[in-house]
N, C-alpha and C positions, 0 to 999 in steps of 0.2 A: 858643246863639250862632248868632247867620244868617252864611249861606256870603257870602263877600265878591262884590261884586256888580261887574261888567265896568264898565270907563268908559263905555261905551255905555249900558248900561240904568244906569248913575248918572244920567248926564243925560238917561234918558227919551227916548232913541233907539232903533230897534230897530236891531237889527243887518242890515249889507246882504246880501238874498240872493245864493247864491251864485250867479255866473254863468257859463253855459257855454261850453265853449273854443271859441273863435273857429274857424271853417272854414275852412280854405284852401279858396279858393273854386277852384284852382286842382286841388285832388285830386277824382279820380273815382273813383267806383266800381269796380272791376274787372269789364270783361264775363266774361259765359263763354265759358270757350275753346270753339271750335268745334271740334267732331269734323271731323278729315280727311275733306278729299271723297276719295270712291272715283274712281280714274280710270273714264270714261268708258266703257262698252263700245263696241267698233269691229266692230259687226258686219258692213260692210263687208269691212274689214280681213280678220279673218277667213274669211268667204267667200272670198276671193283666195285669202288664203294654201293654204287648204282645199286649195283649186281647185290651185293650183300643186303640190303635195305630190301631190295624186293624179294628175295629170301627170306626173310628174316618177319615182313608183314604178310608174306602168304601161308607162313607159318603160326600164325597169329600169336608172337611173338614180343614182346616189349624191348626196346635197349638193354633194361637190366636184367631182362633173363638171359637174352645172348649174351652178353658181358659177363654174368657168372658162370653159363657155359662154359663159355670158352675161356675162362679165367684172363680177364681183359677188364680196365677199369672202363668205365660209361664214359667217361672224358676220351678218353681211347678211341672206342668202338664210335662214339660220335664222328672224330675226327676222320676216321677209317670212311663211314658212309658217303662224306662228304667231302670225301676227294682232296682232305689236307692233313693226309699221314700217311708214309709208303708202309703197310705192311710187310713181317719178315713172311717168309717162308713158314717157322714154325708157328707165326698166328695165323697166317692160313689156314695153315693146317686146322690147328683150333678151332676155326671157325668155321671150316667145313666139316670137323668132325659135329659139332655142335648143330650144324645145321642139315646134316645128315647126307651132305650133297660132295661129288668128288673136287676137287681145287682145281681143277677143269674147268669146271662151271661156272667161276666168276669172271673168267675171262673168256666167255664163247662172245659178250655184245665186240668184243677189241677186234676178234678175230675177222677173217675173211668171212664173207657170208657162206652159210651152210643150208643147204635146204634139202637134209635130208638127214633122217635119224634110225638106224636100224641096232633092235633089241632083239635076241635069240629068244627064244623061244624058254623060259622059266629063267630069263637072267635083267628083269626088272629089278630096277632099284627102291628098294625099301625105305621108305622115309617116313617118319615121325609127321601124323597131322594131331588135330583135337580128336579126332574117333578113335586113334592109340590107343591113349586113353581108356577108352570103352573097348579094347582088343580088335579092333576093327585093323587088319594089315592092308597096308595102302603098297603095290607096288607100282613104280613110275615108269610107263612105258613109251617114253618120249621122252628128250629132252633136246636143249642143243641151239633149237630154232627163234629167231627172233623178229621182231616185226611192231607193225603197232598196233596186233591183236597179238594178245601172248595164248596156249593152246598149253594145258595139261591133262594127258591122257592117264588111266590110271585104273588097274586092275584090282579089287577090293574083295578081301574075302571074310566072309565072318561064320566063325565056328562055336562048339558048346560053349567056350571062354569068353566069347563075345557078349555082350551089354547092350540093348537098343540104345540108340543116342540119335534123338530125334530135334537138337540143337543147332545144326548145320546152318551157317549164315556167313555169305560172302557177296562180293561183286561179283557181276558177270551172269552167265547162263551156262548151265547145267546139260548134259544129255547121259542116261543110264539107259543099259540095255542089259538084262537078266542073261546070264550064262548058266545058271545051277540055282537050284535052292529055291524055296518061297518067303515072301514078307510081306509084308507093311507096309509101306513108305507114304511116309508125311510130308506135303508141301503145304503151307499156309492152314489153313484148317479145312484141307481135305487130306482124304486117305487112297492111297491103292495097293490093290491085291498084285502085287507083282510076281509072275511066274517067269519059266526059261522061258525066251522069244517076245518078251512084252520091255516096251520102249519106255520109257518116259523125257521131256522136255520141258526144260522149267526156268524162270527168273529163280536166280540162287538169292536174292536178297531177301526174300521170305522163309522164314528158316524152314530146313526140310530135314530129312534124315529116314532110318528106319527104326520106328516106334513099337516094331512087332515081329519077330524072328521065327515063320513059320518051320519051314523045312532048311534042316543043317546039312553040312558046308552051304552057305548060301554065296554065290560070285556074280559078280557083276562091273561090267566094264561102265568108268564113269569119265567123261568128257567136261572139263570147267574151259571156258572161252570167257575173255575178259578181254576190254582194253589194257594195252601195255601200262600207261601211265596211273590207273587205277590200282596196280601192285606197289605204287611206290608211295 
């Protein structure tokens, strides 16, 4: 018996191929998603901030006194240090008035190297340490230079208005050479008689200072060497 045969191939048609489903012409493809861009590095940025941090701890310093300073909230002044917030112009300023240094000076590591720093002769710059405080004027006879030994040079005068302050403690190694005046000077629990022409070299981490204020104006050139990385 033959199998029963379609109406189509009855009447010697073939059957219509099948056709395929129509395309919305309107569906796309799906791209691929893109991988997240990496935010940008701000090495600007952080050179500032760098710069400002180590300012700011050689200055012995906290966050929330530079921030009231420079009237800057701590959430701020963080974000500044740390290289994820572009400071204006007028918090610069702030912040270098605050930390007593020109708005120069946060951007000498960006700069081209410099190796060489020349100050006139009585046009040191005046900056704010802890012996302030106690009248001691620190002027800064150098700056500028960078490396991975940092170097501040600094001309030190202390007159009738002065206060022994024999607290002094930092990183680094110390060198003082008498210019004028007689004292005292304390490192760890010894003392010396320091006159004009008399040197001293010390570990600064043992606090030292002048505990005794012979002969007034007393001057004296004082040299702090430290590793770079220990500022910050």
């Amino acid at each position: 018996m033959l199998p029963a045969m379609t109406e189509d191939k009855a009447a010697g048609r073939a059957a219509p191929a099948a056709q395929p489903e129509a395309q919305n012409p309107k569906a796309q493809k799906p791209e691929a998603q893109k991988p997240e861009a990496e935010e940008a590095p701000r090495p600007l940025e952080e050179y500032v901030g760098q710069e400002i941090r180590r300012l700011r701890k050689r200055q012995d310093m906290t966050v929330a006194e530079l921030a009231n300073a420079a009237g800057l909230s701590q959430g701020m002044l963080s974000k500044i240090e740390n290289g994820q917030a572009s400071p204006s112009l007028s918090t610069l300023s702030a912040l270098a008035g605050a930390l007593s240094v020109p708005i120069s000076g946060f951007f000498t590591p960006f700069e081209a190297s410099r190796d060489v720093s020349y100050v006139p002769a009585g046009r040191g710059l005046q900056i704010d340490r802890r012996g302030t405080r106690a009248g001691h004027l620190y002027q800064l006879l150098g700056t500028g230079l960078r490396g991975e030994v940092g170097v501040e040079p600094y001309l030190i005068t202390l007159t009738e208005e002065s206060e022994p302050f024999d607290q002094f403690r930092h990183a680094g190694v110390e060198f003082i050479h008498m210019l004028k005046g007689e004292l005292i000077y304390r490192h760890g629990d010894q003392t010396f008689h320091l006159k004009p022409g008399d040197s001293l070299f010390f570990d600064a981490v043992a606090v030292h200072g002048p505990m005794e204020l012979i002969a007034l104006p007393a001057v004296y050139l004082s040299i702090i060497s430290y590793k770079a990385d220990d500022a910050r």
